[in-house]
C-alpha positions as CSV (number, residue, x, y, z in Angstrom):
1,X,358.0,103.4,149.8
2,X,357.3,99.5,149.9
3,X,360.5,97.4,150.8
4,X,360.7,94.5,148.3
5,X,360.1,91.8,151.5
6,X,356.3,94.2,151.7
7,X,355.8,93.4,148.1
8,X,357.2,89.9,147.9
9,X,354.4,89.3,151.1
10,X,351.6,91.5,149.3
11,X,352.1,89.6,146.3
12,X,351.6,86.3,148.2
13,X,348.6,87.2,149.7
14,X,346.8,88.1,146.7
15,X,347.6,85.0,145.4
16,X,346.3,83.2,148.3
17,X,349.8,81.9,149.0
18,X,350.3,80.8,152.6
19,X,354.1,81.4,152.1
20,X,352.9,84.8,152.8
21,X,351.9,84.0,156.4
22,X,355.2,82.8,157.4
23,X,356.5,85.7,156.2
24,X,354.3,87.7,158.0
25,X,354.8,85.9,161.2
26,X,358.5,85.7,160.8
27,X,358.8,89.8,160.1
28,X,356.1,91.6,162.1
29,X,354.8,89.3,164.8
30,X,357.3,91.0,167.3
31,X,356.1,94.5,166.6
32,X,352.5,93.4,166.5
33,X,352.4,91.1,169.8
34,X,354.1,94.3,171.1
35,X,351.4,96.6,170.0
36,X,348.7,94.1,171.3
37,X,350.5,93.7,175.2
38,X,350.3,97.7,175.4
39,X,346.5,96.6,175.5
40,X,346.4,93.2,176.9
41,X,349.1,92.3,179.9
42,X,348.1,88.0,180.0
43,X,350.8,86.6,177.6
44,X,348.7,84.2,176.9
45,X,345.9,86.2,175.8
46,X,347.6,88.5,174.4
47,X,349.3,85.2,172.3
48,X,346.0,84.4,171.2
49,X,344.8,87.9,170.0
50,X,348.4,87.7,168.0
51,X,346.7,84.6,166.1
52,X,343.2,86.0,165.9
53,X,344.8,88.7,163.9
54,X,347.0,86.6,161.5
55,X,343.7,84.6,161.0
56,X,341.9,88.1,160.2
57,X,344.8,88.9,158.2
58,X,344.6,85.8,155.6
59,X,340.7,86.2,155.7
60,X,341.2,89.5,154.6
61,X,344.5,89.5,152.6
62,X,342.1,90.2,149.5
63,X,341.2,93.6,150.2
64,X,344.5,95.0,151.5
65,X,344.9,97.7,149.2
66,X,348.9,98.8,149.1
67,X,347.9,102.2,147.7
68,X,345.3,103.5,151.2
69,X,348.3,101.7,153.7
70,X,351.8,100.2,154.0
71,X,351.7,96.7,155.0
72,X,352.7,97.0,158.6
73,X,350.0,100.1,159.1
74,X,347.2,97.5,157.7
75,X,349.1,94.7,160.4
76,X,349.2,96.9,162.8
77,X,345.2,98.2,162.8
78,X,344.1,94.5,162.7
79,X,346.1,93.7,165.3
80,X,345.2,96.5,167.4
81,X,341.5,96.0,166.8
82,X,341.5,92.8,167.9
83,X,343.4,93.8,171.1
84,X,340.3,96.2,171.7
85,X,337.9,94.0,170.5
86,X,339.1,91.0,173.2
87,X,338.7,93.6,175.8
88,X,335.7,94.7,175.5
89,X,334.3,91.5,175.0
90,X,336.4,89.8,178.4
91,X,334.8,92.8,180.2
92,X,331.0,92.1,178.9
93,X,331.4,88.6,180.0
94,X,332.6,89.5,183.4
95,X,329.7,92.3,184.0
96,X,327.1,89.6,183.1
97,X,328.4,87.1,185.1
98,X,325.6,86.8,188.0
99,X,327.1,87.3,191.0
100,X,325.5,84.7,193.7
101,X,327.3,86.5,196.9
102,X,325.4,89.7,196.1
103,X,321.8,88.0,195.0
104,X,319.2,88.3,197.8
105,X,316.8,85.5,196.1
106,X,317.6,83.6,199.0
107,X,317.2,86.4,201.7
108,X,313.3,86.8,201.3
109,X,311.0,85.9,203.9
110,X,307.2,85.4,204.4
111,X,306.7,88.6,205.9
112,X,308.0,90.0,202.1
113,X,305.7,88.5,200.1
114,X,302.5,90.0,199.1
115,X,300.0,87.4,200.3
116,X,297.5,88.8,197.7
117,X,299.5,87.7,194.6
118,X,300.2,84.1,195.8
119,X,296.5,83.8,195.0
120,X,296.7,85.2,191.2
121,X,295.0,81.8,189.5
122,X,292.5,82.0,191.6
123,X,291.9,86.1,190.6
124,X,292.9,85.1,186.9
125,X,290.2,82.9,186.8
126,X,287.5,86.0,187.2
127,X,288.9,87.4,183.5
128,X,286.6,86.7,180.5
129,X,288.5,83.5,179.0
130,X,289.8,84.7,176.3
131,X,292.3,87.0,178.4
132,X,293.0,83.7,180.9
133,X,294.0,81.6,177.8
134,X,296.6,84.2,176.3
135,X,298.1,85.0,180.1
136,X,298.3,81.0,180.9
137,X,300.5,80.8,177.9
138,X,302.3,83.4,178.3
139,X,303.0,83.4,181.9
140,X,302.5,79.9,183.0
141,X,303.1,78.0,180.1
142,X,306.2,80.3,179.5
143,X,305.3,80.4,175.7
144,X,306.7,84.0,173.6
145,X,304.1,85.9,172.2
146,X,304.2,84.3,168.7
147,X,304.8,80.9,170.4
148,X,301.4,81.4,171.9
149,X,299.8,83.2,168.6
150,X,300.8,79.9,166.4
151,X,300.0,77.4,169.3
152,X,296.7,78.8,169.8
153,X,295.9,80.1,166.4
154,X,294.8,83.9,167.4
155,X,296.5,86.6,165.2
156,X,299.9,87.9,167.0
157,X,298.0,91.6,167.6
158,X,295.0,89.5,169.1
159,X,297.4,88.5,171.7
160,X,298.8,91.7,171.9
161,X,295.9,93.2,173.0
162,X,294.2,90.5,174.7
163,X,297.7,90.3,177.3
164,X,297.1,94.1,177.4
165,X,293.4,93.9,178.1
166,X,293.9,90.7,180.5
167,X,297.0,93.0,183.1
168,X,294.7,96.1,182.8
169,X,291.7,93.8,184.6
170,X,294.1,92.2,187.0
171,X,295.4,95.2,188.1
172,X,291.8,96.4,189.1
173,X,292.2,93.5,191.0
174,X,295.5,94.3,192.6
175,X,295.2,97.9,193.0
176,X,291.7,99.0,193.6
């Protein structure tokens, strides 16, 4: 059963009333900031999830639908959503961070490279020209595949099949 504060709020939000939100605030961001620190120890983050989810919350007010969920159940999945949600996206940017200490780029030395391939113009230069136009672009010039297809007007398969075509008769090359 709704308390009269739950419909006083609901009522607000559909309405578009911001009175609502400092209602909301005022009643449930306690219970919610708790329910978001059982997920996210920083205060601070955990602060800012609290807002995210009030900002959600207005967004959204709309489609809260008293009859599926009481208020605070509705509050309380937003607010734990966006708990998970900061998580998982704090620990995708620290797994894509590149980490420089553990990067051998710097480590290599003559003796590692393959002499053979520091000579790959001069090899690229034996293909038909049609297949040393398309790798050019693509490898030297650094242009995409359509880049390439609209910068040298050849159909997007032509260059498909010519970049194809052109690796197969380099690696003859390479690998006899």
């Amino acid at each position: 059963m709704s308390t009269t504060l739950e419909i006083e709020i609901v009522e607000l939000l559909k309405n578009g009333d911001k009175k609502a939100m400092a209602l909301l605030y005022e009643n449930y961001s306690g219970a919610l900031l708790g329910v978001i620190k059982k997920i996210i120890s920083d205060n601070d983050l955990a602060q800012d999830v609290l807002q995210e989810s009030f900002i959600k919350v207005w967004k959204n007010s709309k489609s809260y639908n008293p009859e599926k969920a009481k208020l605070f159940t509705w509050l309380y999945r937003i607010a734990y959503n966006s708990a998970i949600d900061k998580v998982r996206s704090t620990t995708n940017k620290s797994q894509k961070e590149i980490q420089i200490e553990d990067s051998n780029v710097y480590k290599l030395t003559t003796n590692s490279l393959n002499q053979d391939t520091l000579d790959i113009k001069k090899h690229l230069s034996s293909l038909d020209l049609k297949y040393q136009i398309v790798i050019n672009a693509l490898f030297f010039e650094g242009m995409t595949q359509q880049e390439a297809s609209d910068e040298l007007e050849i159909p997007l398969g032509t260059i498909k099949s010519r970049l194809k075509i052109g690796l197969r008769e380099l690696k003859k090359i390479y690998n006899p």
